[in-house]
Every structure is written in C-alpha cells, then in structure tokens.
TIKE-272236 format. One record per residue (C-alpha): residue number from 1; residue in three letters; x, y, z. Coordinates in pm, 1 decimal. Each point is the difference from the previous one (the first is absolute). Example, Ala and Ser with C-alpha at 12.3 -4.5 7.8 and 13.67 -1.06 7.14 Angstrom:
BEGIN
<site nr="1" rest="ALA" xx="1230.0" yy="-450.0" zz="780.0"/>
<site nr="2" rest="SER" xx="137.0" yy="344.0" zz="-66.0"/>
//
This chain:
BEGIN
<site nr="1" rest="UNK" xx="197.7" yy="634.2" zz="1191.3"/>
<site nr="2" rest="UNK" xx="94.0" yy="-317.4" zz="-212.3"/>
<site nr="3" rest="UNK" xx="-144.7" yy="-61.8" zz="-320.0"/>
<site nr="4" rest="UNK" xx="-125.1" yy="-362.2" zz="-1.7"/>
<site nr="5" rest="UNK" xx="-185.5" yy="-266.4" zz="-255.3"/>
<site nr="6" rest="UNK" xx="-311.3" yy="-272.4" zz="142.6"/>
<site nr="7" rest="UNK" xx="-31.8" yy="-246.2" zz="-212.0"/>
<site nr="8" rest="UNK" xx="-345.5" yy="-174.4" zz="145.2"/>
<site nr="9" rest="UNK" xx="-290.0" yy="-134.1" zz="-211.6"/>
<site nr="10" rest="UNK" xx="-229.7" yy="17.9" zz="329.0"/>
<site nr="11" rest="UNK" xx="-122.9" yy="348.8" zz="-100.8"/>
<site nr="12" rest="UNK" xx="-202.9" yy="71.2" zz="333.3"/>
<site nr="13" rest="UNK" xx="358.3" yy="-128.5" zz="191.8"/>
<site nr="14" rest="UNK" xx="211.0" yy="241.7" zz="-246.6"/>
<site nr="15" rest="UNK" xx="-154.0" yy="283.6" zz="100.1"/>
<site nr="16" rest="UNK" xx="-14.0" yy="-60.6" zz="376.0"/>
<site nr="17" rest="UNK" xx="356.8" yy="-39.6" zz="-59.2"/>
<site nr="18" rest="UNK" xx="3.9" yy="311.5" zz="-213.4"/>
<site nr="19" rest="UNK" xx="-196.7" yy="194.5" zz="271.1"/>
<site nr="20" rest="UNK" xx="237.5" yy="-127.1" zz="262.3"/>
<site nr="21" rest="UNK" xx="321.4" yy="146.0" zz="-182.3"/>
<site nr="22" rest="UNK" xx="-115.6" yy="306.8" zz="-98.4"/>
<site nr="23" rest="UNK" xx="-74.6" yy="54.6" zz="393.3"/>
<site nr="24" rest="UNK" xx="368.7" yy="-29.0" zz="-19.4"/>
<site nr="25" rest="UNK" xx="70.5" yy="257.5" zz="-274.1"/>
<site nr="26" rest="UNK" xx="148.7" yy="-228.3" zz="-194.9"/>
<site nr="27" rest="UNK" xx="-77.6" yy="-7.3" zz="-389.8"/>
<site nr="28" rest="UNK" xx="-199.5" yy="-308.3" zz="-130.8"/>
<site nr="29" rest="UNK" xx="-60.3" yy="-161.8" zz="-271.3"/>
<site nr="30" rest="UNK" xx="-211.8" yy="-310.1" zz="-73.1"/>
<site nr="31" rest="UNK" xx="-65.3" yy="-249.4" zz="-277.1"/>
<site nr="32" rest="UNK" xx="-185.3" yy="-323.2" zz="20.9"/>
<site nr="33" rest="UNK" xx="240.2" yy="-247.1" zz="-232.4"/>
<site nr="34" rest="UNK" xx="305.3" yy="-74.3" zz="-74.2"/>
<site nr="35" rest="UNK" xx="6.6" yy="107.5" zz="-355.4"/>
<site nr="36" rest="UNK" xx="-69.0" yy="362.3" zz="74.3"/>
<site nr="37" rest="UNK" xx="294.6" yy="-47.2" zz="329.0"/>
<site nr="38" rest="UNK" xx="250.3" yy="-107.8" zz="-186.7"/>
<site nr="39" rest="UNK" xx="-69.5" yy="318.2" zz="-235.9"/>
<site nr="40" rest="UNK" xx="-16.7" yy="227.2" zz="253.8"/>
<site nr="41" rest="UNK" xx="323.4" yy="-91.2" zz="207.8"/>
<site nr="42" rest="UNK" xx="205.9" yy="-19.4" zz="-356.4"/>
<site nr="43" rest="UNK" xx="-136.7" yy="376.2" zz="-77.4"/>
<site nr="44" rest="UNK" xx="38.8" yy="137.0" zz="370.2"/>
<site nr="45" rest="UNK" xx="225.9" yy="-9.8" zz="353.7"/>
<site nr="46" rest="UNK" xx="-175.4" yy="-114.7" zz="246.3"/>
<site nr="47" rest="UNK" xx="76.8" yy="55.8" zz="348.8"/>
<site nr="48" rest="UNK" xx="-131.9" yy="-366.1" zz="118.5"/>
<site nr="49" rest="UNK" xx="-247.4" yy="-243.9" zz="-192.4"/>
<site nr="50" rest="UNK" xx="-273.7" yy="-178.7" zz="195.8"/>
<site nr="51" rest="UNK" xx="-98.4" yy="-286.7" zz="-190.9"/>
<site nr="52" rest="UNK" xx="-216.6" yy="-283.2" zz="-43.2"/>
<site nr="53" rest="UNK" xx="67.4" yy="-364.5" zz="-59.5"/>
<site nr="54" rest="UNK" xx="-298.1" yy="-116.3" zz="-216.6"/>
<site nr="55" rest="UNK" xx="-59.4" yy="280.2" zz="-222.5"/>
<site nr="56" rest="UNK" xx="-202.2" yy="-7.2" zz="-330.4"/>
<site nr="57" rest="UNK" xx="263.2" yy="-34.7" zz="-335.5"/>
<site nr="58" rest="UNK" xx="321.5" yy="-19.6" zz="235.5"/>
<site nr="59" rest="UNK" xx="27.5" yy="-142.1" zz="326.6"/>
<site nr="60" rest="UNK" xx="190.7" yy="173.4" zz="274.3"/>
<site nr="61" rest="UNK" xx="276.3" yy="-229.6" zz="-8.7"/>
<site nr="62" rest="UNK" xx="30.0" yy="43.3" zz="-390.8"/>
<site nr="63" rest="UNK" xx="-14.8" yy="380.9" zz="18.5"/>
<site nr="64" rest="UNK" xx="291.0" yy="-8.4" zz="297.1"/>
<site nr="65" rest="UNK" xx="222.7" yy="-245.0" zz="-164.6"/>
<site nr="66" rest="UNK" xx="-16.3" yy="202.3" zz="-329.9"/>
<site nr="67" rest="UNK" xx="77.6" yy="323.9" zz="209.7"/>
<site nr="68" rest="UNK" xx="321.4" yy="-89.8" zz="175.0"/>
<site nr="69" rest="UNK" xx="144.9" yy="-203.3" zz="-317.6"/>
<site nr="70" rest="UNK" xx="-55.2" yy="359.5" zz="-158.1"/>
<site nr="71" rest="UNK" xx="227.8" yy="162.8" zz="284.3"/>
<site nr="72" rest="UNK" xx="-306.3" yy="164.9" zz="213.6"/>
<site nr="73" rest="UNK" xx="86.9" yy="51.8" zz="338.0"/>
<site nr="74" rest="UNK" xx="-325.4" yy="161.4" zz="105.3"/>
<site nr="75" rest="UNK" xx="-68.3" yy="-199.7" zz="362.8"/>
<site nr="76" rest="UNK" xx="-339.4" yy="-201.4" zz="-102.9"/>
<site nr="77" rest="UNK" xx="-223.3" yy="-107.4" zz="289.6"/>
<site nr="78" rest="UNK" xx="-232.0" yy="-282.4" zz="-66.2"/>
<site nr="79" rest="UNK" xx="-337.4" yy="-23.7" zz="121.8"/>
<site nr="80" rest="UNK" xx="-140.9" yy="-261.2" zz="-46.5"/>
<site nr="81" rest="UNK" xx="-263.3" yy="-317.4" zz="151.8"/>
<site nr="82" rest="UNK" xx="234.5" yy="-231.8" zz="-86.7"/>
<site nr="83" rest="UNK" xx="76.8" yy="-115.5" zz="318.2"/>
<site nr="84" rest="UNK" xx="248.8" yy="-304.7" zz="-65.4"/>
<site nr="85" rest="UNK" xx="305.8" yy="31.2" zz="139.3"/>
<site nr="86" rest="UNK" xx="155.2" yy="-166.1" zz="-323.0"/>
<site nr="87" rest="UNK" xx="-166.2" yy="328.9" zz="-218.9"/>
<site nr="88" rest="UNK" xx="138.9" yy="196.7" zz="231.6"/>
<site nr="89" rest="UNK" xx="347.7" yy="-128.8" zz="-21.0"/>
<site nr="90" rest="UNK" xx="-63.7" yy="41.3" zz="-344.3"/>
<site nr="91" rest="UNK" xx="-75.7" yy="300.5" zz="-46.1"/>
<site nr="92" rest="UNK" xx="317.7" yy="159.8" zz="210.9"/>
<site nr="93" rest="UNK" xx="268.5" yy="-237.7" zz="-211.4"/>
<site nr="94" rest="UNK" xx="-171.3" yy="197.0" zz="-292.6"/>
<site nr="95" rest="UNK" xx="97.5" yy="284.8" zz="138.3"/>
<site nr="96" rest="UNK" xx="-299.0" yy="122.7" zz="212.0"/>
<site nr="97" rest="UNK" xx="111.4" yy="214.7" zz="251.4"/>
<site nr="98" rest="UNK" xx="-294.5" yy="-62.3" zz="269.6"/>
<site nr="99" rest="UNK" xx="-319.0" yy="-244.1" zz="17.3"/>
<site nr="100" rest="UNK" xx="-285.2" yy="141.0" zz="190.2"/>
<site nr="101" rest="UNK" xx="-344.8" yy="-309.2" zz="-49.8"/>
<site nr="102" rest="UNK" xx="-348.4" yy="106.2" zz="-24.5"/>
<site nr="103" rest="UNK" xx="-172.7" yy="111.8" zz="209.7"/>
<site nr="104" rest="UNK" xx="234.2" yy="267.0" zz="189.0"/>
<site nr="105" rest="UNK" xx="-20.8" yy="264.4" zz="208.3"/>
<site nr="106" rest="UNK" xx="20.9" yy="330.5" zz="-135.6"/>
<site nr="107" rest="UNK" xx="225.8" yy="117.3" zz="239.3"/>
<site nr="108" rest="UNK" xx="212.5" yy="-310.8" zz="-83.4"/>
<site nr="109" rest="UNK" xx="12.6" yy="132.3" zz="-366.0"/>
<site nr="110" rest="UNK" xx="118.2" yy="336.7" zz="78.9"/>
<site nr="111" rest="UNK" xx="236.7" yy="-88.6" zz="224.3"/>
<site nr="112" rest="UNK" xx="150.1" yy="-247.4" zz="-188.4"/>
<site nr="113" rest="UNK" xx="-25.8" yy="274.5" zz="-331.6"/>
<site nr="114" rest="UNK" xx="217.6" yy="233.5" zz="230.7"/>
<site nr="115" rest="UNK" xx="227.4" yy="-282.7" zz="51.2"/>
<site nr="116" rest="UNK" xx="79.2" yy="-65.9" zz="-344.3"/>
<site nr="117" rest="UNK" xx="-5.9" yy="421.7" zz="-45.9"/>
<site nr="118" rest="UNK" xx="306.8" yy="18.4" zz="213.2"/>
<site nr="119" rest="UNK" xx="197.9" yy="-244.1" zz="-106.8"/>
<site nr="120" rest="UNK" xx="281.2" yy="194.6" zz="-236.0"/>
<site nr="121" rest="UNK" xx="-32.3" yy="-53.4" zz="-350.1"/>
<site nr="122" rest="UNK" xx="281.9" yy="-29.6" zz="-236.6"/>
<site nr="123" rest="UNK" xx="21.4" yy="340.7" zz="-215.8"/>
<site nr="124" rest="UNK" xx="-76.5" yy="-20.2" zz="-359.9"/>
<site nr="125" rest="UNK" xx="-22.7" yy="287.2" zz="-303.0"/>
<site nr="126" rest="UNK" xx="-355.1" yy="30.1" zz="17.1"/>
<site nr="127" rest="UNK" xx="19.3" yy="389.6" zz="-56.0"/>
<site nr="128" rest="UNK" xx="-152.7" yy="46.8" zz="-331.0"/>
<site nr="129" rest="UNK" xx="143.4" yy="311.7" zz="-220.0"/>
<site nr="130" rest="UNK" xx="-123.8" yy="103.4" zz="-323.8"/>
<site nr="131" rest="UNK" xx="149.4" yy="341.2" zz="-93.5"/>
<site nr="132" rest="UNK" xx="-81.7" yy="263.0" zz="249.3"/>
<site nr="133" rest="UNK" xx="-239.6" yy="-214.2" zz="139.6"/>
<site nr="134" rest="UNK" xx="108.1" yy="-250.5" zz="340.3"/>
<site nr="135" rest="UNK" xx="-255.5" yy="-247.6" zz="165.8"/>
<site nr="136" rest="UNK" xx="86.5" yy="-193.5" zz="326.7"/>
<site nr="137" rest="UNK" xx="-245.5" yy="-279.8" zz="34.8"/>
<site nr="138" rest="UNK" xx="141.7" yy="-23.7" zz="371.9"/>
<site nr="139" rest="UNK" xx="-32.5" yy="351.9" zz="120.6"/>
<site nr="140" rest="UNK" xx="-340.7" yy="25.6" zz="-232.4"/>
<site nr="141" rest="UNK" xx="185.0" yy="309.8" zz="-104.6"/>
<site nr="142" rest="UNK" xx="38.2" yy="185.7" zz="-330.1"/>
<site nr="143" rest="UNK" xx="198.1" yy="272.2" zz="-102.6"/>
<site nr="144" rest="UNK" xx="25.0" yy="222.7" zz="-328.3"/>
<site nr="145" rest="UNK" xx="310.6" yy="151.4" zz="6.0"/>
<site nr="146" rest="UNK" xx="25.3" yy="164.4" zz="323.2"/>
<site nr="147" rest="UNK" xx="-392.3" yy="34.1" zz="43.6"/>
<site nr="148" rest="UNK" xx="-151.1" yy="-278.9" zz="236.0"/>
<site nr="149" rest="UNK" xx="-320.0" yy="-138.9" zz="-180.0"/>
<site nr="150" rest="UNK" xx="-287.7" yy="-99.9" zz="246.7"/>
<site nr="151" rest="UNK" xx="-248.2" yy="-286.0" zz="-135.1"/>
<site nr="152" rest="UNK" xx="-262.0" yy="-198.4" zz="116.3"/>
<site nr="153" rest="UNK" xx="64.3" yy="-377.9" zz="-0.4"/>
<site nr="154" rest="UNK" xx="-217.3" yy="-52.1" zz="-344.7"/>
<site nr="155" rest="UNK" xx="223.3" yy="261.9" zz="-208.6"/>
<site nr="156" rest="UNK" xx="314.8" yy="-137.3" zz="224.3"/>
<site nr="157" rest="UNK" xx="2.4" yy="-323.4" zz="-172.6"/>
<site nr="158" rest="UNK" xx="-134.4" yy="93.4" zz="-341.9"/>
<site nr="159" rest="UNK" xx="316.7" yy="223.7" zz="-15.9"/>
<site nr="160" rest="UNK" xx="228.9" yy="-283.1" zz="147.2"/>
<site nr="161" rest="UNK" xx="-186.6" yy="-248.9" zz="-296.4"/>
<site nr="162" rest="UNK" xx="66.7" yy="252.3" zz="-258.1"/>
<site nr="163" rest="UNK" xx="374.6" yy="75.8" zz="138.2"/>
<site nr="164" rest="UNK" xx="129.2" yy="-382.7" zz="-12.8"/>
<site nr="165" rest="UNK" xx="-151.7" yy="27.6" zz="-396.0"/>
<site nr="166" rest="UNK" xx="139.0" yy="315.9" zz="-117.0"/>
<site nr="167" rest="UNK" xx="-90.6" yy="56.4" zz="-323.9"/>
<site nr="168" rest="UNK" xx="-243.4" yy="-278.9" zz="-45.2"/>
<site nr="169" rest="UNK" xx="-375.7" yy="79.9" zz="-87.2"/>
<site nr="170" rest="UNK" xx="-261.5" yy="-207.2" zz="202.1"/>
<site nr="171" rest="UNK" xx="-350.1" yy="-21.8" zz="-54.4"/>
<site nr="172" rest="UNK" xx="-252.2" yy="50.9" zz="258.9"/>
<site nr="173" rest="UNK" xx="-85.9" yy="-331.5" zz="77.9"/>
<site nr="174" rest="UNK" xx="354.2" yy="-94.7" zz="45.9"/>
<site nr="175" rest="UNK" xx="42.7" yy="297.9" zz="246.7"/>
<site nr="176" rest="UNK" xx="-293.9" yy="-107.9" zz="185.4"/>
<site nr="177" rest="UNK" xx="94.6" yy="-296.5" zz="38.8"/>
<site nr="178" rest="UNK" xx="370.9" yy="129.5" zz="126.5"/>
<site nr="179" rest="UNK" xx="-132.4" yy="216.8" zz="201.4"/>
<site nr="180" rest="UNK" xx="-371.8" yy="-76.2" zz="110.3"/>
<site nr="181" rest="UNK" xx="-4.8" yy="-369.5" zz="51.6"/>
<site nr="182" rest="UNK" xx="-326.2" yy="-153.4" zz="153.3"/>
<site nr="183" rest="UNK" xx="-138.7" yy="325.6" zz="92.1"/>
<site nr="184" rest="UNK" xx="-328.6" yy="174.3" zz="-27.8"/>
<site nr="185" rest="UNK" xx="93.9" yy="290.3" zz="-128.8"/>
<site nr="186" rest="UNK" xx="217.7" yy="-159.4" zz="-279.3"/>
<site nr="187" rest="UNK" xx="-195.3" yy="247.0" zz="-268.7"/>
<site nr="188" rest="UNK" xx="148.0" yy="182.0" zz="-303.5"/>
<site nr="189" rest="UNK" xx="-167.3" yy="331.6" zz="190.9"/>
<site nr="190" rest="UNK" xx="204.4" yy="-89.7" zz="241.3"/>
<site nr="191" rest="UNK" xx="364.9" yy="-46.1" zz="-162.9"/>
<site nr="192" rest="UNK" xx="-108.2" yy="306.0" zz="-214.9"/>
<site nr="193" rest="UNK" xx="-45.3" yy="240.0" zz="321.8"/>
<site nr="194" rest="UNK" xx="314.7" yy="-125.6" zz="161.8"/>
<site nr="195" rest="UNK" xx="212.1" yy="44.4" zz="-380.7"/>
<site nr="196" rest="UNK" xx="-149.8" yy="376.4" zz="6.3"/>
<site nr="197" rest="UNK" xx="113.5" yy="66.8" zz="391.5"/>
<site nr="198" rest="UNK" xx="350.8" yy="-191.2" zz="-57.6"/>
<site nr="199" rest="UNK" xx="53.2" yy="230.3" zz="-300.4"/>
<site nr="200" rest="UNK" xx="-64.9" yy="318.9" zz="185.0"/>
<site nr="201" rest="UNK" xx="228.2" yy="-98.4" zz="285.8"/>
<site nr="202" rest="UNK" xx="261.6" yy="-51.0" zz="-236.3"/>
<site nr="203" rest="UNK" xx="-22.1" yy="227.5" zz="-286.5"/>
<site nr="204" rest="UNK" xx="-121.2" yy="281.5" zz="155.7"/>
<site nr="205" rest="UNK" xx="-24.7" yy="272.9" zz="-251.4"/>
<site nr="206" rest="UNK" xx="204.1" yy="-167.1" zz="-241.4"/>
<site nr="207" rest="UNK" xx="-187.7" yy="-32.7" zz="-350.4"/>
<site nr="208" rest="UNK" xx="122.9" yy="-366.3" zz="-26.7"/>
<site nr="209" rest="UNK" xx="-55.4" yy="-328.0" zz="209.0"/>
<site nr="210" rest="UNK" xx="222.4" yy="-226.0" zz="113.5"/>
<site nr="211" rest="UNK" xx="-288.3" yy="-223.4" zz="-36.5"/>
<site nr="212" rest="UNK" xx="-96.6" yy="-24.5" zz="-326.0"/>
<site nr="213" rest="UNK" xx="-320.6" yy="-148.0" zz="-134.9"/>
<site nr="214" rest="UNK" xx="6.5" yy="-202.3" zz="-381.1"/>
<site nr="215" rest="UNK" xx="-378.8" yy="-3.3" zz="-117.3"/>
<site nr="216" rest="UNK" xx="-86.2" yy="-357.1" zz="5.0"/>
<site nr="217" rest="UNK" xx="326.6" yy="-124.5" zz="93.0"/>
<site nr="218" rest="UNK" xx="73.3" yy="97.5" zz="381.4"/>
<site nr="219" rest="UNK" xx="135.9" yy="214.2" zz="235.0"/>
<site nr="220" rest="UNK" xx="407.1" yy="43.6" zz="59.6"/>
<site nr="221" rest="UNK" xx="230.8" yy="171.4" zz="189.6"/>
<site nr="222" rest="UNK" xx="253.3" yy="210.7" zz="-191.9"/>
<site nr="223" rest="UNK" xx="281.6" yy="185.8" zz="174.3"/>
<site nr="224" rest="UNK" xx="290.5" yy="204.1" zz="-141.2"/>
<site nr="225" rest="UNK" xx="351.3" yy="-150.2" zz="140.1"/>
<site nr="226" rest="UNK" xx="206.8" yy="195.6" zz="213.9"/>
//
C-alpha cells in the first residue's frame, strides 16, 4: 500500500483515477490546484505524486520545480494532454520522473504506478516522535510507547498534521483544510468526530488529552517529553 497525492482539476477524471488506485489498496489523496498541492506535499510524505500540468493557481510544472528545489524526492508522474514532445522533455529536466499523455489506459497507469513503486527510494527521517508518541508516515504506523495505535486514514493524518506542529494551536478551518482538502465531507461535524475518536485511541483513560482544545483559538497537540 503506498500513500499517494492526484493533483487533477478534471474532477470526473480524479476520481476514476481515485477509484482505480484504491482497487490497488493504495492510499489516495486528491486536490484540484496547485495551491492546495503544494500545501499538501510540504505538510505530508507522499509515496508518489500524480500531477497535472495546467492546474488552476499553479501549474504542474511550477508545483514540480518548487518541489525538487525544496529537496523532495517523492517520484512525481505527470499526466497530462500535453502531448508535445518539447513539454515532455520539459517536464523530466524538471525533475519529473515519468510522462504518461491523456488519454491512457488504465492498465498503463497502474503499471507504470508499480514501476515508479519499486524503484528504491533514498531513506530519509520521516519518523515523527513527540514524547511517547512515534508516527511513520511510511509504514502508516503509530506507536505509544510500546502499544501499536490502529487508525483510520482520516485520524492517521490529522495526528501526523498535529505531530509536525507540536505545540501549535490550529483552528478548524486550518485543519480542514490540512487535512480535508476538496472533499465532501470537509465539515466541522466531521473533524469534531474524528478529534473525539483520535483522543480515545490515545488517551485512553487518562483524564488529560494530548490534544488539547483552546475555546476560540484551535486545537493542538501537547505531549510530555521523554
């Protein structure tokens, strides 16, 4: 199972795309402009991004040239209908690691996805540890001192959000924008049902939450050291 980012403004596309992928057990997410992409791959590892060229805010290009001069070595895949074979030159000297043109065949897709899946990946402290508390973005794994912590995807990256800001209060738009982007069920019902689950995962019986809530400020995560 990777974890892995669409960036596609053609929302009927995205989720054939989406569809396809999770046939494939792989985690998705999508957003439909560049904006919210770049956000998204500066908050979270991705296992591969799939991305657009002509994109709403950012282009494609704009979003992978910012990516690698930041150091990201997530293997991007474009998708794209731009069909020249100067674009595509362009788009691997930026630092694209495949070009598949619109349309494709889906099998194409996943192959080529597996492709980039297997191709060894240069190791990099992505383990996130705050206190007693240890998140690995790549094994979608979290640990509380000894005790493995199971979560759904949802409370997976709220946690991972909140455990790159330690400390920090957000407030609930920011969070759903973090960790909801472009979705339908991007509610405050719905961030305040997955807070309440997260906390009884992790707290347990304990009187006091790691996530603590500041009336009319935001939500944080607070952790004692080690």
């Amino acid at each position: 199972m990777a974890k892995i980012l669409i960036v596609e403004d053609d929302e009927q596309l995205a989720d054939l795309i989406v569809q396809c992928l999770n046939r494939e057990n792989h985690l998705v997410e999508h957003v439909n402009n560049g904006a919210d992409a770049l956000s998204q791959v500066k908050l979270y590892i991705f296992d591969l991004i799939i991305l657009d060229w002509n994109l709403p805010e950012v282009t494609g290009l704009g979003i992978l040239k910012e990516f690698r001069s930041r150091g990201g070595i997530t293997p991007v895949l474009f998708l794209t209908g731009r069909r020249d074979l100067s674009d595509k030159l362009e788009g691997l000297d930026a630092g694209a690691d495949d070009y598949l043109t619109k349309p494709f065949d889906s099998r194409e897709l996943t192959s080529r996805i597996r492709a980039l899946l297997r191709r060894p990946q240069v190791l990099v402290g992505d383990v996130l540890e705050v206190g007693m508390l240890r998140l690995d973005p790549k094994d979608f794994k979290v640990t509380l001192g000894d005790e493995d912590i199971k979560l759904v995807p949802k409370e997976f990256a709220l946690l991972e959000f909140l455990m790159r800001h330690p400390g920090e209060l957000f407030g609930v738009d920011k969070l759903l924008d973090s960790v909801w982007p472009c979705q339908s069920d991007s509610t405050r019902e719905a961030l305040t049902t997955c807070i309440k689950r997260l906390r009884k995962k992790l707290d347990g019986d304990s009187d006091t939450s790691m996530i603590r809530n500041v009336h009319g400020v935001g939500y944080g995560l607070f952790v004692e050291e080690k």
